[in-house]
C-alpha positions in Angstrom: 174.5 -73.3 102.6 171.9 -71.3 103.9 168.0 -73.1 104.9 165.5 -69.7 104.7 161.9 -70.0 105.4 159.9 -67.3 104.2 156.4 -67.2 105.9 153.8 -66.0 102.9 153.5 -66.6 99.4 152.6 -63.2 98.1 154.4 -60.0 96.4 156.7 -59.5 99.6 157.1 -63.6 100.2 157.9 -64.4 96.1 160.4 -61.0 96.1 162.4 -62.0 99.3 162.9 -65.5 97.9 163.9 -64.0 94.8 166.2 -61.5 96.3 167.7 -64.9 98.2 168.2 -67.1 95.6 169.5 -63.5 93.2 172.1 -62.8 95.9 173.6 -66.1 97.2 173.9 -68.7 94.6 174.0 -71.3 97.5 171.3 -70.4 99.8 167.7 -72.2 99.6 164.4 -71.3 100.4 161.3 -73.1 101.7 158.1 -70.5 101.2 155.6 -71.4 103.7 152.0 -70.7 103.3 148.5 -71.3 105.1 146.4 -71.9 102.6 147.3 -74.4 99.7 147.6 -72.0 96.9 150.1 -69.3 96.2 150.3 -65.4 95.4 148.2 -63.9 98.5 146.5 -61.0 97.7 146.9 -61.1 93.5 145.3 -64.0 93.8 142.7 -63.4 96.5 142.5 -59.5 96.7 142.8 -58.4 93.1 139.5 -58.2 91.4 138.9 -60.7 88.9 138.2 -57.9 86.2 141.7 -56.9 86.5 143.6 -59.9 84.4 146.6 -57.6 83.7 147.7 -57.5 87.6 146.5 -60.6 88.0 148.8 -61.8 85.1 151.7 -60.7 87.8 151.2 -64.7 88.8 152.9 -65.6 86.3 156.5 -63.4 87.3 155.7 -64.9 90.6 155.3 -68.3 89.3 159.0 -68.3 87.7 160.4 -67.5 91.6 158.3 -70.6 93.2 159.6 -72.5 90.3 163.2 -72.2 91.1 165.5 -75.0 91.5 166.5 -73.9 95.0 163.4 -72.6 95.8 160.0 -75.0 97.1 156.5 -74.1 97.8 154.9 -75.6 101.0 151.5 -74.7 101.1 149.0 -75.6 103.9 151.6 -75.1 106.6 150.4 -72.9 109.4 152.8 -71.2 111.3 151.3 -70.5 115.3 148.4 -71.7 117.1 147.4 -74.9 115.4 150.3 -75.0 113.0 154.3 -74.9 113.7 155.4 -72.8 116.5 157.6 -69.8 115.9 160.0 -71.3 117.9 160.4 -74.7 116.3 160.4 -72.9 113.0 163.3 -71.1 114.1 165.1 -75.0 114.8 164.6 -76.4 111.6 165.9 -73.1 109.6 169.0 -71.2 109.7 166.7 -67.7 109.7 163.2 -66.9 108.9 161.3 -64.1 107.1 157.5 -63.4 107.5 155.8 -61.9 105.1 152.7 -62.1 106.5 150.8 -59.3 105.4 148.5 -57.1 107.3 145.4 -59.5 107.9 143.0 -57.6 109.7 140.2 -54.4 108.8 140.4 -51.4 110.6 137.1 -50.5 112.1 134.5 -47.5 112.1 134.3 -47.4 115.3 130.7 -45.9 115.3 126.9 -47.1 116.1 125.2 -49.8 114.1 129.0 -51.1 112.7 127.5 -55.0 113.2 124.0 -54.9 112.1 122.8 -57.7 109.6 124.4 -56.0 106.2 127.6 -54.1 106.8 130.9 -55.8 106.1 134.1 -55.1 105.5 135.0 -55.0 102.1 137.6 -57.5 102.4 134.7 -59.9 103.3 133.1 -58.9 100.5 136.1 -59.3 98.3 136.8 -62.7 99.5 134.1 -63.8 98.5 133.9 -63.3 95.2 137.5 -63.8 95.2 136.9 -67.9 96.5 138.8 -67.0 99.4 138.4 -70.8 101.4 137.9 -69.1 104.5 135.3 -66.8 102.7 131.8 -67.2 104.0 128.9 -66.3 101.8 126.6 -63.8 104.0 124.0 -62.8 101.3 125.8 -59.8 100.8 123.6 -58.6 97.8 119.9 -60.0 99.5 117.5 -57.2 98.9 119.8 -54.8 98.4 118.7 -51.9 95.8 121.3 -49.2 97.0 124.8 -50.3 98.8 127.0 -47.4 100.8 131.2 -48.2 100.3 132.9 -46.3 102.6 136.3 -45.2 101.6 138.0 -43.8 98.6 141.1 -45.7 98.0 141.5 -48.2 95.5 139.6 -51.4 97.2 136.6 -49.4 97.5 136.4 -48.4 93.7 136.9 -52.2 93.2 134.0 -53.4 95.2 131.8 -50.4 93.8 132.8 -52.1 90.2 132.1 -55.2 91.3 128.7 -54.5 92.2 127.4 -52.8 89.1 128.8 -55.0 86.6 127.5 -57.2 84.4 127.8 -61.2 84.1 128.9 -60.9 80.6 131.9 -58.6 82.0 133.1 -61.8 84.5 132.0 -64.7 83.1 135.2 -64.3 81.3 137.1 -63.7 84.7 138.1 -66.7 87.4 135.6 -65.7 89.4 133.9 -68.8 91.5 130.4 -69.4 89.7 128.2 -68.8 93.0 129.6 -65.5 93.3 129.2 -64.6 89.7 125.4 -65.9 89.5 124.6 -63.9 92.6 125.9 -60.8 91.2 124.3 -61.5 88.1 121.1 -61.6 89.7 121.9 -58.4 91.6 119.6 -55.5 91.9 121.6 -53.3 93.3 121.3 -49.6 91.1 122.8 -47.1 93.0 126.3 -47.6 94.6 127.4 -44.1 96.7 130.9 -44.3 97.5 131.8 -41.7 100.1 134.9 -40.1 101.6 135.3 -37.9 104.9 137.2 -35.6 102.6 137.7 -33.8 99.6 138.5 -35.2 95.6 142.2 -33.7 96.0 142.5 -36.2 99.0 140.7 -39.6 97.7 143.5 -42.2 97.4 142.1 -44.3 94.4 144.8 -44.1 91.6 143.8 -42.2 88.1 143.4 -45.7 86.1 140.9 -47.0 88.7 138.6 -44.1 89.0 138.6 -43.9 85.3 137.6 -47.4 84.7 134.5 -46.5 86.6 133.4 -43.7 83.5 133.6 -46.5 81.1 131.3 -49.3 82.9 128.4 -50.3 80.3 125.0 -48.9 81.7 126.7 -47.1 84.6 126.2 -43.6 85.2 128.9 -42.1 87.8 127.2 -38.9 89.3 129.3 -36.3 91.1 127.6 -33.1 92.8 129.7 -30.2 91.5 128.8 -28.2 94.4 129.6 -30.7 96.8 132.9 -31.8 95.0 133.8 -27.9 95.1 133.8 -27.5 98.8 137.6 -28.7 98.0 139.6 -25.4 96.6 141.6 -27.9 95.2 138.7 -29.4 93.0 137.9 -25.8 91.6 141.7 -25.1 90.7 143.8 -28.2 90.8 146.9 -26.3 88.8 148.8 -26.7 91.9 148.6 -30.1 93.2 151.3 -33.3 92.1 150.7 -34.7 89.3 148.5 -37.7 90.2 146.5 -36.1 92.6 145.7 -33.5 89.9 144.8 -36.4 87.0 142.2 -37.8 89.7 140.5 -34.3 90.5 140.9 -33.4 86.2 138.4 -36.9 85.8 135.8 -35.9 88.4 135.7 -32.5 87.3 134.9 -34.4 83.9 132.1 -35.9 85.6 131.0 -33.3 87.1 130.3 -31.1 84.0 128.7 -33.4 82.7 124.7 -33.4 82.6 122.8 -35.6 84.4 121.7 -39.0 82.1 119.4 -42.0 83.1 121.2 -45.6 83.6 119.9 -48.6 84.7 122.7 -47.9 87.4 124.4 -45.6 89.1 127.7 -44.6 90.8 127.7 -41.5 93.5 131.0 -40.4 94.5 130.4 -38.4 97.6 133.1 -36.3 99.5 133.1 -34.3 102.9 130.4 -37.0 104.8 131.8 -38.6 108.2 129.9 -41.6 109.1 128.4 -41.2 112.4 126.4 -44.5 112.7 124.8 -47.1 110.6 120.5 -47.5 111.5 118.6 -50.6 111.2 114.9 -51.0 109.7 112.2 -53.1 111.4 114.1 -56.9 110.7 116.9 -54.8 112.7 118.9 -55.0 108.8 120.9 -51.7 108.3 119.1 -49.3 106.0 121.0 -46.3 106.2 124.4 -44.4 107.0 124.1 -41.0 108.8 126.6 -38.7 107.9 128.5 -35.7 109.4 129.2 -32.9 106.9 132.4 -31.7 107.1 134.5 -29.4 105.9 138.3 -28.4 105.3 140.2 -26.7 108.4 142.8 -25.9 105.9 145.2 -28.0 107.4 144.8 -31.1 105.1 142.0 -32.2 107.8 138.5 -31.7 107.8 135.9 -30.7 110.8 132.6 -31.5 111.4 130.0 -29.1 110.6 127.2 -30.2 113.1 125.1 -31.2 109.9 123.9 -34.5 109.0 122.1 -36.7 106.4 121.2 -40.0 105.5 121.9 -42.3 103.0 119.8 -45.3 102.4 121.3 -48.6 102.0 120.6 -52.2 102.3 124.3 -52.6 101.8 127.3 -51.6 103.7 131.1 -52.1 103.2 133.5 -50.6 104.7 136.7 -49.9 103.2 138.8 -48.1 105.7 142.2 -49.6 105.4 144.1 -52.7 106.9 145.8 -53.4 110.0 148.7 -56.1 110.7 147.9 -59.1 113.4 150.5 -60.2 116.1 152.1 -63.1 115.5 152.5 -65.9 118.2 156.4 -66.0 119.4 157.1 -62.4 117.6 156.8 -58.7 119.2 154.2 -56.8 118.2 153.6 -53.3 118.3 149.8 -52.6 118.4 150.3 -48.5 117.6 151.7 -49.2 114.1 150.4 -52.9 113.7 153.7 -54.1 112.1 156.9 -55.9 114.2 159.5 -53.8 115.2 162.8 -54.2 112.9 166.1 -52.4 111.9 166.0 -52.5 108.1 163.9 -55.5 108.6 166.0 -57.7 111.2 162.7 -58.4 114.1 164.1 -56.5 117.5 163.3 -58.0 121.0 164.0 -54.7 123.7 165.6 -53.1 120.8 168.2 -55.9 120.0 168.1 -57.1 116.4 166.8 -60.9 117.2 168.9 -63.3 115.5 167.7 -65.6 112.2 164.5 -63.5 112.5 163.4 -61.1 109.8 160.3 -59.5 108.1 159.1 -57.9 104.7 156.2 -56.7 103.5 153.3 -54.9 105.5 154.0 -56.4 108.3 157.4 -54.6 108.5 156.4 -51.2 107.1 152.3 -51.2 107.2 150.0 -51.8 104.5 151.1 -49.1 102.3 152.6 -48.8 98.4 151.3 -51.1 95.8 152.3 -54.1 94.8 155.9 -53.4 93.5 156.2 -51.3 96.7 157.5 -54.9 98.1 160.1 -55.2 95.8 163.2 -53.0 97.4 161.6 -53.9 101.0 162.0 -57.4 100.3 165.9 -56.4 99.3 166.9 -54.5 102.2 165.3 -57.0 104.0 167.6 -60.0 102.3 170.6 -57.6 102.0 170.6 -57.7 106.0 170.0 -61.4 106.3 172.8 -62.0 104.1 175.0 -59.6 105.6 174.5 -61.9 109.4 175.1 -65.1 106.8 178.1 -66.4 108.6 176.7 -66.0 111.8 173.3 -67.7 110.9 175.3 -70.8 109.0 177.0 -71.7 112.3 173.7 -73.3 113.8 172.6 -76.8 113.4 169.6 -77.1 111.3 168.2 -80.7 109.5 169.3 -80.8 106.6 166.2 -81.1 105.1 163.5 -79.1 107.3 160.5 -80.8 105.3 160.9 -83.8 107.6 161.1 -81.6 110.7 157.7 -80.1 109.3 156.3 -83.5 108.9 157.0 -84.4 112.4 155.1 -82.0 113.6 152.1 -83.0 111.6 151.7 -81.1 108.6 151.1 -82.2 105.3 152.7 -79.5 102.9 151.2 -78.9 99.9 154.0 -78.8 97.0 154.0 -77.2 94.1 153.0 -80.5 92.2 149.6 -80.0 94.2 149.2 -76.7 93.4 149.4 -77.7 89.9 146.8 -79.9 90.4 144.6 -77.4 91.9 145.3 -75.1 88.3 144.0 -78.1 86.6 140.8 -78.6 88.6 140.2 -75.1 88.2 140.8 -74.8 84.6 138.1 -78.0 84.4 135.8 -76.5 86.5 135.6 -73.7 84.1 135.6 -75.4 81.5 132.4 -77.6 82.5 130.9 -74.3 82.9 131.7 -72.7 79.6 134.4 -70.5 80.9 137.6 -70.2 80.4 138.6 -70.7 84.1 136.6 -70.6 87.6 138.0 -70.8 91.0 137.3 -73.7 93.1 135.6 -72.3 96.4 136.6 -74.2 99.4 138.7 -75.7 101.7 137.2 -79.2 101.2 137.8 -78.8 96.8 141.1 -77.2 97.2 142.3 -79.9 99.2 140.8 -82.8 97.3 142.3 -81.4 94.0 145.6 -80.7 95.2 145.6 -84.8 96.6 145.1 -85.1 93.1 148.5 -84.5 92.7 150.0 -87.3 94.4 147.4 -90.1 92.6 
C-alpha cells in the first residue's frame, strides 16, 4: 500500500489524486496545501462573475472527499514549512503540483511606480486571496491600461467596469466589492503588442465583454486592420477566426456614448510607464508596431501615450524553484521524463510533478487532466520499487512532529460555513472571508 503526497490542491493536485486512487485501488493520498482552503486557482484566480467554472469545485470536491484520499491544508512545504527532504521520509513518493506562482515582468521604465501591478495582484484581491494586500488599486483612477490580451486580462478589464448589482450575487469579499462599486474608472484600454488574429483571449470571453450593461467596447477599424488577418480571416483555425469575426463586429459598429468604455488596442509595445507630479503613474508610452510577416511584429519608431491612473499587467506567469528540487530557470518548470523530477538527467526516485510546474503555465483547466495521468501512470509503473521503503504508517504524525497543524477537510467545512454566514449577514448569498487571521479562526471552528 502505497503513501502519496501530492503538493497543491488545484486542477493538477485534485486530477493526480484522482488518477491515484482511479488506478490502484490500494494506494492513498495525502494532498498538501499552504493555505487552509482547497482548489487553487478556481478558487482564487477565476473571477467571481464566472460561477459556471467556479462550479468545477464541486467535481473537485468529490476527489478530496475520497475515502482514501485527505486534505491537509496549511502545511507548507520549504522554508518555514516541511523540508523536501523530510517529505520525501514520511511518503513512499511525492508529486508537486505547485503551479506556476510568479508574474512575468515588462521589463521597461516606470514598471514600479505607485499604480502598476500585476494583474494577479489585482485579482487576488478581489479574489480574498489571504496573502492579498489591498493597494488602493482603483484610488483616483478614471482610465486604467491592462496590458495583455489573453484571458486574465479580459477578466480584470470586466472586473473593473462592472456593476455591484452584477457581484453582489458573486463570493466576492465585501471590501473588494464596495470599492469597485464606488469605482470611477470609465475607460478601460486593453492593449496587445500584436494583431486581433494573435490575441489569446478565448471567443466566449471576449464576447462576454459586448454584452456588459452600460459598456461600450470601442475597436479602431483602421488600427485593428493593420492585421491582414483581421480584414480576411477565411483562412485562419477556427477559434482564432471566431475571435477576429466578434471584433470585426465591433468594429463596424458606430461609435455610441456609455457611461463606460472598453478600448481593445492592438500593435502598441509598452516602452515605459511615466509618473505625474505625486510620482503616481499616469500614462503608458507605446511603440507602434507592425507585422514582419513572420508571426512577429517590429517596431515602427512611432510612439503615443495613453493616460492612466491605473496599470496591470498581464503578461503571463512563470513557475518558482522549489527548495530541495532542480529547477530550470529558461522554462521555469522542473525537469522530468513524463513527469518523474530528474537530478543530472536521472529520473529521481519517489519524486514527481504535474501541472505547470512540469509543462509551463499553458492549456486551461482540463489541460491538467491527462498531465496528471501520465504523470500517475509513471509513478505507478516504479510502484514496487517505491513500496520497498519504510515510511510511518501514518505520515500525519510525522507532519505533526515537525510542527504543523494541518487543516482537515472538517476545517475546511467550517471555513464554507463561516463564509456562507458572512454572506448571509450581508444579504448575499455567499462572501469570502478575507484573511489569514478569519480563515484560520473559522476553520478552529471545526474542532469546537
Amino acid at each position: 500500500m502505497l503513501h502519496v503526497a501530492v503538493v497543491g490542491s488545484g486542477p493538477s493536485g485534485c486530477y493526480t489524486a484522482q488518477s491515484l486512487v482511479q488506478l490502484d485501488h490500494e494506494v492513498h493520498v495525502d494532498v498538501l496545501d499552504r493555505l487552509p482552503c482547497p482548489y487553487g486557482l478556481v478558487r482564487y484566480g477565476v473571477a467571481p462573475d464566472h460561477e459556471k467554472i467556479k462550479s468545477l469545485q464541486g467535481a473537485l470536491c468529490t476527489v478530496l472527499e475520497h475515502e482514501r484520499v485527505r486534505f491537509l491544508g496549511g502545511v507548507t512545504v520549504g522554508p518555514g514549512g516541511v523540508a523536501a527532504a523530510r517529505l520525501r521520509e514520511l511518503y513512499h513518493a511525492v508529486v508537486y503540483c505547485v503551479g506556476a506562482a510568479a508574474d512575468r515582468r515588462l521589463g521597461i521604465p516606470g514598471e514600479d511606480l505607485p499604480g502598476s501591478w500585476s494583474a494577479t495582484e489585482f485579482v487576488s484581491w478581489y479574489s480574498a486571496h489571504p496573502d492579498a494586500v489591498d493597494g488602493g488599486f482603483l484610488r483616483g483612477a478614471r482610465a486604467a491600461v491592462v496590458i495583455g490580451m489573453g484571458n486574465v486580462a479580459l477578466d480584470v478589464a470586466r472586473m473593473l467596469v462592472r456593476g455591484v448589482a452584477e457581484l453582489s450575487g458573486t463570493d466576492m469579499p465585501q471590501a473588494a466589492l464596495d470599492t469597485l462599486a464606488a469605482g470611477r474608472v470609465a475607460d478601460v484600454h486593453l492593449v496587445g503588442r500584436r494583431g486581433p488574429s494573435q490575441a489569446r483571449f478565448t471567443t466566449k470571453e471576449v464576447r462576454e465583454l459586448g454584452a456588459l450593461p452600460d459598456t461600450a467596447v470601442l475597436v479602431d477599424p483602421a488600427e485593428a486592420a493593420l492585421d491582414p488577418a483581421f480584414r480576411d480571416p477565411s483562412g485562419l483555425p477556427g477559434p482564432l477566426r471566431r475571435n477576429v469575426e466578434v471584433l470585426r463586429a465591433w468594429a463596424g459598429r458606430p461609435p455610441h456614448d456609455a457611461p463606460r468604455r472598453i478600448h481593445p488596442r492592438f500593435f502598441l509595445r509598452p516602452v515605459e510607464l511615466t509618473a505625474d507630479g505625486a510620482g503616481h503613474v499616469s500614462a503608458v508610452r507605446f511603440e507602434r508596431t507592425a507585422p514582419d510577416g513572420h508571426g512577429g511584429v517590429t517596431g515602427t519608431g512611432r510612439y503615443e501615450e495613453i493616460e492612466a491612473q491605473l496599470v496591470l499587467r498581464s503578461v503571463g506567469y512563470r513557475g518558482v524553484a522549489l527548495e530541495g528540487l532542480p529547477f530550470d530557470a529558461a522554462s521555469g518548470t522542473v525537469p522530468h521524463r513524463a513527469g518523474r523530477v530528474l537530478r543530472a538527467g536521472a529520473a529521481a526516485p519517489g519524486e514527481y510533478v504535474a501541472g505547470w510546474i512540469k509543462r509551463g503555465p499553458t492549456g486551461v483547466i482540463g489541460t491538467n487532466r491527462p498531465c496528471a495521468k501520465e504523470t500517475v501512470t509513471s509513478l505507478l509503473a516504479d510502484a514496487t520499487a517505491l513500496a520497498e521503503r519504510d515510511v510511518p504508517a501514518d505520515p500525519l504524525e510525522g507532519l505533526r512532529a515537525e510542527g504543523v497543524d494541518p487543516v482537515e477537510w472538517a476545517g475546511w467545512r467550517a471555513i464554507e460555513r463561516a463564509e456562507a454566514e458572512l454572506g448571509a449577514s450581508l444579504g448575499r448569498h455567499v462572501a469570502k472571508l478575507p484573511d489569514w487571521d478569519a480563515l484560520r479562526a473559522a476553520a478552529r471552528r471545526a474542532a469546537t
